[in-house]
Residue, then its C-alpha position, 0 to 999 in steps of 0.5 A: x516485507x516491503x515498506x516506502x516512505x514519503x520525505x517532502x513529497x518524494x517517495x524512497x522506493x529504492x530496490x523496487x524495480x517492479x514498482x510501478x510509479x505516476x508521473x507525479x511520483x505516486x505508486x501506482x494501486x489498484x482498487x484494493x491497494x494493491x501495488x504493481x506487486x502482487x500481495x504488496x500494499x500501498x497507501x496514504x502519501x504514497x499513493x495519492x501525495x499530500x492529504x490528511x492523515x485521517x485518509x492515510x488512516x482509512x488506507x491503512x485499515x482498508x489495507x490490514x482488511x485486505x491482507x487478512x482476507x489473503x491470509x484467510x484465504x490461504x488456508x489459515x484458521x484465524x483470523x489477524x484481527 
């Protein structure tokens, strides 16, 4: 598991060499959150820099949809929610 967190607009991305990160310091997503590392989420902060914590919220549910549909998908009966 790999978590970031964000201190005044700077990410915390130690040990994250594969990461890829924006000029403005962001991590870098695809259209499913998913970071440069595959099966890694990212969102809120993080990814877009300051916004409110409703969009972070939104990101978070978008992201536990899209690791149930991986988890699902390799083979598990049940689902996560």
């Amino acid at each position: 598991m790999f978590c970031s967190y964000t201190i005044n607009n700077k990410i915390n991305h130690n040990n994250t060499e594969k990461l890829k990160i924006s000029k403005e310091n962001t991590i870098i997503i695809n259209n499913r959150f998913e970071t440069s590392i595959s099966d890694v989420f990212a969102g809120g902060d993080c990814t877009t820099g300051s916004k409110s914590v409703v969009e972070a919220v939104a990101h978070g549910k978008f992201i536990a949809d899209q690791i149930n549909s991986i988890f699902l998908s390799k083979g598990s009966s049940k689902s996560l929610n």
